[in-house]
N, C-alpha and C positions, 0 to 999 in steps of 0.2 A: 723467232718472229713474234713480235706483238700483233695482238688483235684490234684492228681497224673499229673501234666501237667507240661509244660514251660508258661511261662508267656503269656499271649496273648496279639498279638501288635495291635494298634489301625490302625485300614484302611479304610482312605478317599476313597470314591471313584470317586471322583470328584474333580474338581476343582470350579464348582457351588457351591456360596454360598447358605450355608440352610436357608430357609424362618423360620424369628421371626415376625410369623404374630399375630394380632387379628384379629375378625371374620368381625368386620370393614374393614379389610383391604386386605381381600381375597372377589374375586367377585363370587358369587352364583355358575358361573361353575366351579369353581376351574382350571383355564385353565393356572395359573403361571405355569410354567416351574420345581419351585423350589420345587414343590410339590412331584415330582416325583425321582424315582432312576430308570437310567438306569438298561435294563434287563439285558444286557449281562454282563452288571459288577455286578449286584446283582448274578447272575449266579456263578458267580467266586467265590463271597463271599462264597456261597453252596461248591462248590468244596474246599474249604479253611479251610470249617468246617469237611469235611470229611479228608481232612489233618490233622486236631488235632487229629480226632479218630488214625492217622495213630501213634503221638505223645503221645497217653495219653497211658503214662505206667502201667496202671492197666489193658488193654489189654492184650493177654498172645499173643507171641511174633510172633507166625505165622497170628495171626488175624492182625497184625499190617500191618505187611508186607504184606498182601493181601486190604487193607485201601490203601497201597501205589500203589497195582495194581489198588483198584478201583477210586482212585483220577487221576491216568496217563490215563486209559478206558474212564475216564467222560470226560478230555479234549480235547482226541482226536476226540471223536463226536463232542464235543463244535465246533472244527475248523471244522469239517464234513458237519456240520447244519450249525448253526449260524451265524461264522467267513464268513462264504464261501456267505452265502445272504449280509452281510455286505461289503466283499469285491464286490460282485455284484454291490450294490448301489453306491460304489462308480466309477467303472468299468464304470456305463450307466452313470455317471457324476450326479448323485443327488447329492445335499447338502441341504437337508429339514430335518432342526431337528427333531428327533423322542421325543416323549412327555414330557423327559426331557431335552429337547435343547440342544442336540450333535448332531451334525453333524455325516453321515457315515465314513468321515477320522478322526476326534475326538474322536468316539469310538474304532474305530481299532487304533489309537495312545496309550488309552489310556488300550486297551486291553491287548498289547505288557510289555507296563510297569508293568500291576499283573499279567502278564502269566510270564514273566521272573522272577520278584520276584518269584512268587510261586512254579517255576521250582528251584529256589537257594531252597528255605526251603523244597522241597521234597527232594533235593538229599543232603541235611545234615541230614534229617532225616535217609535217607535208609542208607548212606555212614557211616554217623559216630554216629549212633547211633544202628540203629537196624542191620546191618550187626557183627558190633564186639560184640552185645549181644548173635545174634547167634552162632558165632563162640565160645562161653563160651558153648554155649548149644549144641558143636560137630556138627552145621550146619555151614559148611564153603562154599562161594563163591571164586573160586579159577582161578586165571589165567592160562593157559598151560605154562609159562614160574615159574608157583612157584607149577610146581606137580615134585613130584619124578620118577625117568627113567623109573618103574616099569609103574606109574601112564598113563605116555607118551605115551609108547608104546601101551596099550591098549585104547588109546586115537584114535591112527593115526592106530590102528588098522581096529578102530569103523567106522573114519573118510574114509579108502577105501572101507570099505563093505556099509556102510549106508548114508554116506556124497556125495562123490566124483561124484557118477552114475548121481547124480541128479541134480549136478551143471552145469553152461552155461555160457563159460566167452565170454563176449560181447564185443569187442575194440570198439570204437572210432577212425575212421579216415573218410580221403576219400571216402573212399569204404565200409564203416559200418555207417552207420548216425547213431544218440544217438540212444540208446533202448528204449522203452515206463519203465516206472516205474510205477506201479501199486496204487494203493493206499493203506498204511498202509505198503507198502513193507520196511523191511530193506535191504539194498545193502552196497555193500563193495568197493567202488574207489579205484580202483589199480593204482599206478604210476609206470610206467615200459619205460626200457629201452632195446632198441635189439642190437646190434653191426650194427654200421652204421648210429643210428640216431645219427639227431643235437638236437631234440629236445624232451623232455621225453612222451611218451604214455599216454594216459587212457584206463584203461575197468574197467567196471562194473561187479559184481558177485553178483544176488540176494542171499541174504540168506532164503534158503526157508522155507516154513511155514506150510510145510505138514508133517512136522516133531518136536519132543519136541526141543523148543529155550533150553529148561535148561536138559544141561546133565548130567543126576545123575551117578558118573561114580560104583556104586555098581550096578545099573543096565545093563552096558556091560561087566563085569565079573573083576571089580576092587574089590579084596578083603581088606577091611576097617574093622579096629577095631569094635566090636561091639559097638552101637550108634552112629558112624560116619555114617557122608553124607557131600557128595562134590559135587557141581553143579561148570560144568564149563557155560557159554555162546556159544552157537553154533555157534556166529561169530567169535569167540577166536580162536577156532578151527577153521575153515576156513583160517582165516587167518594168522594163525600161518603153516600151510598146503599149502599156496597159493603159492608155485614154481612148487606144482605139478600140479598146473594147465597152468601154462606157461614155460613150460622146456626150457632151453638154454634163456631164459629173464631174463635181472637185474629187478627183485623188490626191487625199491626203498622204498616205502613206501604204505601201504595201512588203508585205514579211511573210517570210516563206514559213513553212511547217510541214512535217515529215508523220505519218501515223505508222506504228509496228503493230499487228492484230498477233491472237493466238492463231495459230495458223496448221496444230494438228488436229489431223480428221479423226474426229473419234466413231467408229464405228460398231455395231451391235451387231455382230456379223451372224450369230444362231437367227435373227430376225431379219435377215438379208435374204432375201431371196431372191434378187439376182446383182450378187456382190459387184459387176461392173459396171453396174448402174448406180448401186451405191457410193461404188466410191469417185463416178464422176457425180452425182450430187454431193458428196463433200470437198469435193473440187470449188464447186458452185461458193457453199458454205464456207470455204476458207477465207472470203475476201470478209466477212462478215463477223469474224471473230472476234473476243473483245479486245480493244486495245489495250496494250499493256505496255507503250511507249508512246511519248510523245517527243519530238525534237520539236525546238524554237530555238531562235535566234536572241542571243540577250539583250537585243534593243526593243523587244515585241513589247508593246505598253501592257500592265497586267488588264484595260479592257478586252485585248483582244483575245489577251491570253486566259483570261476567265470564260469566255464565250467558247471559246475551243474547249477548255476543262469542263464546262458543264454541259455542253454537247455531245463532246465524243465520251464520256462517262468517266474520267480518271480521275485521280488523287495528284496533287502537289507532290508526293514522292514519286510518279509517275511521269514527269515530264521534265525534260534535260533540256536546257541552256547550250546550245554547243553554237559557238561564234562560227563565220564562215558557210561553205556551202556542204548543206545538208545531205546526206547519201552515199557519201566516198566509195561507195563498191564500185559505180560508176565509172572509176578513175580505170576500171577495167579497157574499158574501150581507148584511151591512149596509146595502148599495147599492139594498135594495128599501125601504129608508125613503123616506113621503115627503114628505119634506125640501128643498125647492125652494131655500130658501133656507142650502143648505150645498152646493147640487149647481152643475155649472157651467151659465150658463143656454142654456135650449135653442133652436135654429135650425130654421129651416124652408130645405131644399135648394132650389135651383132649377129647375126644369125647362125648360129650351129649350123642348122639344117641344112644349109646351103654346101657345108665341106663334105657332105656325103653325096658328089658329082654321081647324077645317073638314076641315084634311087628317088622314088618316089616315097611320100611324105609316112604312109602306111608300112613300106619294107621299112623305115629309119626307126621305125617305133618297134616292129617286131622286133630289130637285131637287139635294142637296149631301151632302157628308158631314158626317156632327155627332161631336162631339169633346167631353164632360162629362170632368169634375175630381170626381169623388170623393172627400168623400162633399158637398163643397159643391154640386156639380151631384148632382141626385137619381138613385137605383140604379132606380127604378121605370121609366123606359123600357126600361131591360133585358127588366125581366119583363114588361112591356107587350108589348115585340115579340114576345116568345114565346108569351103568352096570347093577343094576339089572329093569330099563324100559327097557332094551334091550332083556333083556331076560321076562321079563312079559307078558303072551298072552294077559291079560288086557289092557298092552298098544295100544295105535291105531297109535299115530304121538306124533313127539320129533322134535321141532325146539330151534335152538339154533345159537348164534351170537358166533364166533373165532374171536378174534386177536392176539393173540401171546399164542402158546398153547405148544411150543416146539419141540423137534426133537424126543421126543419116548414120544408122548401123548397118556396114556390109554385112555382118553377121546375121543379122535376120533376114536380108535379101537372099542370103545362100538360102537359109532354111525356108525360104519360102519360097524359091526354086530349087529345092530337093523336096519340098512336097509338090510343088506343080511337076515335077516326074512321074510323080507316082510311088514316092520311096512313103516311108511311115513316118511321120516327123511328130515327135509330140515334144510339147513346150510347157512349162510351167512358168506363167510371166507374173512374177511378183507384182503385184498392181497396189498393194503397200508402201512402194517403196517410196519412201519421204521427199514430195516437192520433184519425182519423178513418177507421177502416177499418168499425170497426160500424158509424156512419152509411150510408157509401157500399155495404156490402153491401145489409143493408135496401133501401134506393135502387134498388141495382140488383134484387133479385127481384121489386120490385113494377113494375120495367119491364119485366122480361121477363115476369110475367104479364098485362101490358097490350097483350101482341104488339110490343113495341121490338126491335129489335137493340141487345145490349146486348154490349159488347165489355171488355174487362177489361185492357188496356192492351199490349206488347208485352215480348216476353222479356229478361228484364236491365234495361230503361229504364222509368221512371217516367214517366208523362204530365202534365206541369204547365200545358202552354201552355193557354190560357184562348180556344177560340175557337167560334164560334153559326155557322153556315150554314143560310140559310133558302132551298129555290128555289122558286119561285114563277109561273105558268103566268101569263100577260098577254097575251091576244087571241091567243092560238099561242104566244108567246115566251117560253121558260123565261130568267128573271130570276134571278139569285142574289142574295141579299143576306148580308152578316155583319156580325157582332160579331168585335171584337177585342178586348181587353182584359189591361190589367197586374196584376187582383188576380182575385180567386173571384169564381163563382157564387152568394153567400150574401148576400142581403138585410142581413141583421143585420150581418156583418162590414163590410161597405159603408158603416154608418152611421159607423165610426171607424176605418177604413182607407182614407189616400189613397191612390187610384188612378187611371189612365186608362179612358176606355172610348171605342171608335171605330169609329161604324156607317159603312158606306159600301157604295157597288152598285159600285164598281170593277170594271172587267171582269176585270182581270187576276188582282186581287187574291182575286176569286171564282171564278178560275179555280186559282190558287195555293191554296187552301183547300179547294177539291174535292180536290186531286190530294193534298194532308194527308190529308185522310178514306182516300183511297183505300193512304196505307200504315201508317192506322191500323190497318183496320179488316178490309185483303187483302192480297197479294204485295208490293204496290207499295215498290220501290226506289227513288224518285226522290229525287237529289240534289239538282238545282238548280229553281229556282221565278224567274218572273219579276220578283217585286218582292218575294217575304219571303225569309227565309231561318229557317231549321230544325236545331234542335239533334237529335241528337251532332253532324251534321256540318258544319253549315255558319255559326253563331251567332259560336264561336271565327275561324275563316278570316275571315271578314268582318269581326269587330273588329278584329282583329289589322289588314286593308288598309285598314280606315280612320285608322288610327294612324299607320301608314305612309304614308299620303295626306298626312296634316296635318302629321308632317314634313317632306315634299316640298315642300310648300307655302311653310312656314316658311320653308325655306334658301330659298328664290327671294324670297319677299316680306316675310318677317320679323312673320306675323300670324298664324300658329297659333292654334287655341283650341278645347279640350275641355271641353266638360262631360258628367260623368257623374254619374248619380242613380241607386243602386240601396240594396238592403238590407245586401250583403256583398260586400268586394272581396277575393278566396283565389286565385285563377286564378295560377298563376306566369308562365305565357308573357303574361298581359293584365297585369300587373307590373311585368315586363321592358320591354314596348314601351313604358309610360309613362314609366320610367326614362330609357329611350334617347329619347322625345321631350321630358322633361324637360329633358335634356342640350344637346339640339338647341336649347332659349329654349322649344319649344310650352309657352303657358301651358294648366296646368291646373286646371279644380276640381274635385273629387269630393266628391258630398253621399253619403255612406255610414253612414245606420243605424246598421247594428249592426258586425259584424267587419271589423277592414280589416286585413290583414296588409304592406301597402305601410306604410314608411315616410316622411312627407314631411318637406320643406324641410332635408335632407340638400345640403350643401356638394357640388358636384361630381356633384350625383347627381339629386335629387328636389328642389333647390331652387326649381324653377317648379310643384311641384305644392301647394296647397292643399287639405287634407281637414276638412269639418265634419261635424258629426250632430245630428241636430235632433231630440228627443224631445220632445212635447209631449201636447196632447188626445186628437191624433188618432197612430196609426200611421204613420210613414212607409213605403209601401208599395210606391206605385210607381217603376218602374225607365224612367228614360230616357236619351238619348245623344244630345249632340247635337256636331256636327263643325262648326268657321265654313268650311273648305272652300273659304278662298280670297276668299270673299265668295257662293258658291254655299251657301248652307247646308243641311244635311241633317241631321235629328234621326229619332231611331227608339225606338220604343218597346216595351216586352218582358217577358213574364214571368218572364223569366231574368236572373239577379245573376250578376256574372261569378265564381263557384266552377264547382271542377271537375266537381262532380256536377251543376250545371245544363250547363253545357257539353259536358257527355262522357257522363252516366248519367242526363238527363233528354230527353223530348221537348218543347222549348220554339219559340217562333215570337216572330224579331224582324224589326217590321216599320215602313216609313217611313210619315210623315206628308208626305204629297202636299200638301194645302190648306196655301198660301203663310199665310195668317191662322192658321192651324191651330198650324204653325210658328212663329210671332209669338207666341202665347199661350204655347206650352211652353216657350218661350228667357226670353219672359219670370216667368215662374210661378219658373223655374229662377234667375232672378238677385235676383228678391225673396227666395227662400230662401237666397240665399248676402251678403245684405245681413241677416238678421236677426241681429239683436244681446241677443237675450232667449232664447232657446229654442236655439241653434245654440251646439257646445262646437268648438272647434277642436282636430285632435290634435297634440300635440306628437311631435317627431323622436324622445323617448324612451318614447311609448307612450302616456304620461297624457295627458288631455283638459282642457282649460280653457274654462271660459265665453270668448265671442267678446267683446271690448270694440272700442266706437268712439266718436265723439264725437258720432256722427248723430243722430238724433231715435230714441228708442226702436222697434225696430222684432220685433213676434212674428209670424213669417210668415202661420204657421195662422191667426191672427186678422184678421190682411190679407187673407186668400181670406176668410176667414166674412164679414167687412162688404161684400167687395166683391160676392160672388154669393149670398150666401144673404140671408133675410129674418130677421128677428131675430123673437123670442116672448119676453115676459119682461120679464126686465133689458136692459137697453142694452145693445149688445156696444160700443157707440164708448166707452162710458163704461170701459173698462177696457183694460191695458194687457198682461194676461199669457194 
């Protein structure tokens, strides 16, 4: 079967030539330059690949155009995070190449040039492809100047009752200094004239965002044929209405613009003294960041656009030209059409739990440990064991780590009715957590007014690792039980994020997770743990001697073999040792998401390592490790991707799977993904990505776990191939 795509074009991402080394000619630390791909441009690549999902027409046509919202969402964090630390650097006047010898204005040069390519191939994708497939499919995007009189008037209807109240035009002069622009705001540059100027006006008009950007006009009382839908743009409207906002003024002309600030909280938390206070003032302060994008439309005359550059503070290399309407994540809210037959079709997860008739959720765990695939195996035992420890007089305390749990999480409503019992509930709520910190505060006061212990993470380190401790009173005998897991607490993300999740009464392992709480949440120093291991300090040391095992190995038996599975590989000493067990024959794979700064199948160097990335329906989320270890094999599973900030500035927990079957399943889940030949891009030695080709039988992994564990609803899943 051929692949439903357009061609894919080859992308340098550099101008560094790639290193044709042998092992002669690379020095033990691997410390050449050439070794390496930058992250921010490896980044890009990621978002690049989540463009072809946006491109590959065996998608059904609304999935696409939500690709295109999530491709425009990823970039605009890119400049949020990323962009915004790199303009910093260069800002304090660094110029210290980063591992692969760019420079901070080299990489933002070089940024500029795939972000604007990548801007051209999104908007021929949406423009002239997927917009006229909808409009076949009586899904039109329509301008107020191409709707019927009927159309219109219910338009500027909408526009006085629900539009107009809430707008705020801002002039520009003397007596008005520029307006602050928000971040992620879109605004409207008004060019106006009054009788009597010499010279033509500005003001500004947010387009606000407390309201749907896309207006479905059968939603304000526009009667459409049946199966039609027309979305206009809420700034079309605006400004197609924009005299009512300045009566007796000539408007000349008005043109939208889009502002991206830096948008992380930097916080001094030894100088914090009471950190949820803090970091809702850096909430405050995020809208206030500097800009470090600008969008304009390229018909914006450069007066207006000069007047925007020397207001909001940017450079000419700072502000993008992108034709069309500004925002695309937007295109999100289309996705509530419903349209079954343009959506992809829906699955019913499985749930284990459920074939063990009669037992309750605590004896299933006693008899064995269960081990679910997210989001194929279903997220509801999670909240099941939580909701019914809530309610169990057995229970005595349930501690549990949040970082992103969502805005209507059952999981915190249990815990905060198992502390209104009277049980011991203590929480640790990541309040760090990036662009989820408002959720997680919220969260947390309505647990501490529920009587929780509710704890706020530790100084310097972020709390990521993902882990549920329930203990549990049994005829005298306090029982511990846990949850472990590689993705969030969040129902909703769970439905399109794969991940692990792994109940088990282990003694040890319940003992190793107590003695977690206890340096979450108090003094507790403890380094080592009987079966997990624990980042800052021990995630890093552990990988590193399992690399070194597998070497060992190697030279005696000549059977090495790694696989790793995470979102991002940046770590330079987890790098290095693949390098050096490259070198050695260890074969490797690495299924890696999104950044990978390793370069593979390097002569002399990396030529045993294989790296793919598989973007498809679902999120690639979860992170696993597995070692063959001689024929003893060990695999481990974790909420930590080997970068520096999970290994050094996060609290993360990697931990083994014990159950022989258990192990079976993940070695194999792991080699059906690195056989898929539909959704998996291989990277190239010079950074670019290429669809995976073979001769096999068509193979899309995600769709291999849907048929094989979940229940189908709908359409067929056997019956399709993407």
């Amino acid at each position: 079967m051929t692949r439903p795509r357009k061609p894919r074009r080859k992308a340098h991402l550099s101008e560094t030539p790639v290193l044709d080394a042998t092992a002669s000619a690379v020095d033990s630390n691997f410390n050449d330059s050439r070794l390496y791909i930058n992250r921010e441009l490896s980044w890009i690549e990621f978002n690049l690949r989540v463009l072809d999902e946006a491109r590959c027409e065996a998608h059904p046509l609304l999935e696409r155009l939500k690709f295109i919202a999530i491709f425009s969402s990823n970039l605009d964090e890119f400049f949020m995070i990323r962009v915004s630390a790199v303009e910093e650097q260069v800002e304090a006047g660094i110029q210290t190449p980063s591992l692969d010898g760019l420079t901070p204005m080299e990489q933002l040069l070089e940024i500029r040039k795939r972000v604007e390519q990548m801007l051209h191939e999104r908007n021929d994708c949406f423009y002239n492809d997927i917009l006229p497939k909808l409009a076949a499919a009586n899904i039109h995007f329509k301008k107020c100047a191409e709707l019927s009189a009927e159309q219109r008037a219910a338009l500027d209807l909408y526009f006085e009752n629900n539009v107009f109240p809430i707008l705020t035009p801002l002039a520009l002069d003397p007596g008005h200094p520029f307006p602050h622009v928000s971040n992620l705001s879109l605004s409207l540059a008004v060019q106006l004239q009054a009788e009597g100027d010499d010279e033509p006006r500005f003001a500004r008009v947010k387009v606000p965002d407390t309201i749907p950007r896309l207006i479905r006009l059968d939603k304000i009382g526009v009667k459409l044929p049946k199966g039609e839908t027309i979305f206009v743009w809420l700034e079309d409207v605006i400004a197609t209405n924009i005299q009512k906002l300045f009566p007796d003024v000539e408007i000349q002309a008005v043109y939208p613009f889009r502002v991206i600030r830096d948008a992380d909280i930097e916080i001094e938390e030894d100088e914090a003294g009471d950190l949820l206070e803090t970091i809702e003032q850096g909430l405050r302060q995020r809208r206030y960041g500097n800009v470090v994008r600008l969008d304009v439309n390229p018909g914006m005359p450069p007066y207006i656009k000069q007047v925007l550059i020397e207001n909001l503070g940017v450079s000419d290399r700072q502000v993008y030209e992108i034709p069309g309407a500004l925002g695309l994540a937007s295109l999100m809210e289309a996705m509530s059409l419903e349209r079954p037959d343009l959506k992809d079709s829906p699955f019913i997860p499985r749930n284990p739990f459920l074939n063990d008739e009669g037992d309750d959720i605590f004896s299933i765990i006693r008899k064995r440990d269960v081990l679910l695939h997210h989001p194929y195996d279903s997220f509801q035992p999670v909240v099941d064991l939580i909701s019914e420890a809530a309610n169990d007089p057995n229970v005595l305390a349930i501690k549990q780590t949040l970082y992103r749990v969502g805005s209507k999480s059952p999981i915190v409503q249990a815990l905060i009715e198992a502390a209104e019992r009277g049980k011991q509930v203590a929480v640790l709520v990541e309040l760090k957590a990036r662009f989820d910190e408002e959720n997680n505060i919220t969260w947390a006061k309505a647990l501490e007014k529920a009587g929780a212990h509710v704890v706020y993470g530790l100084i310097g380190l972020k709390t990521h690792a993902k882990v549920l401790l329930i203990v549990r009173n049994e005829n005298g005998e306090l029982r511990r039980y846990v949850h472990l897991g590689t993705g969030n607490y969040n129902p909703s993300t769970a439905k399109i994020y794969t991940d692990y999740s792994l109940f088990t009464c282990n003694k040890e392992i319940g003992a190793d997770v107590s003695e977690v709480f206890n340096y979450l949440t108090g003094y507790s120093r403890q380094k080592d743990y009987r079966k997990i291991f624990v980042a800052p300090l021990g995630i890093r040391k552990k990988m590193l001697e399992l690399i070194e095992r597998e070497i060992d190995h190697h030279k005696r038996r000549q059977n090495g073999r790694i696989i790793m599975k995470m979102n991002a590989l940046v770590d330079e000493q987890i790098i290095r040792a693949l390098y050096r067990a490259s070198q050695e024959g260890v074969r490797i794979d690495l299924i890696v998401r999104g950044i990978c700064v390793l370069r593979p199948e390097l002569k002399g160097v990396s030529e045993n390592i294989r790296v793919v990335s598989v973007v498809g329906r679902f999120l690639e989320h979860s992170r696993a490790y597995y070692f063959f270890n001689d024929g003893d094999e060990e695999i481990y599973l974790s909420s930590a991707d080997m970068m520096r900030r999970n290994l050094d500035r996060r609290v993360e927990i990697l931990f083994p799977i014990l159950d022989p079957a258990h192990r079976k399943q993940i070695k194999r889940d792991l080699e059906l993904i690195l056989k898929d030949n539909l959704k998996a891009r291989k990277l190239n030695p010079d950074g670019s990505y290429e669809f995976v080709t073979t001769n096999g039988k068509p193979l899309n992994s995600q769709l291999a776990f849907l048929r094989e564990r979940a229940s189908k609803v709908g359409a067929d899943l056997s019956s399709t191939q993407t």
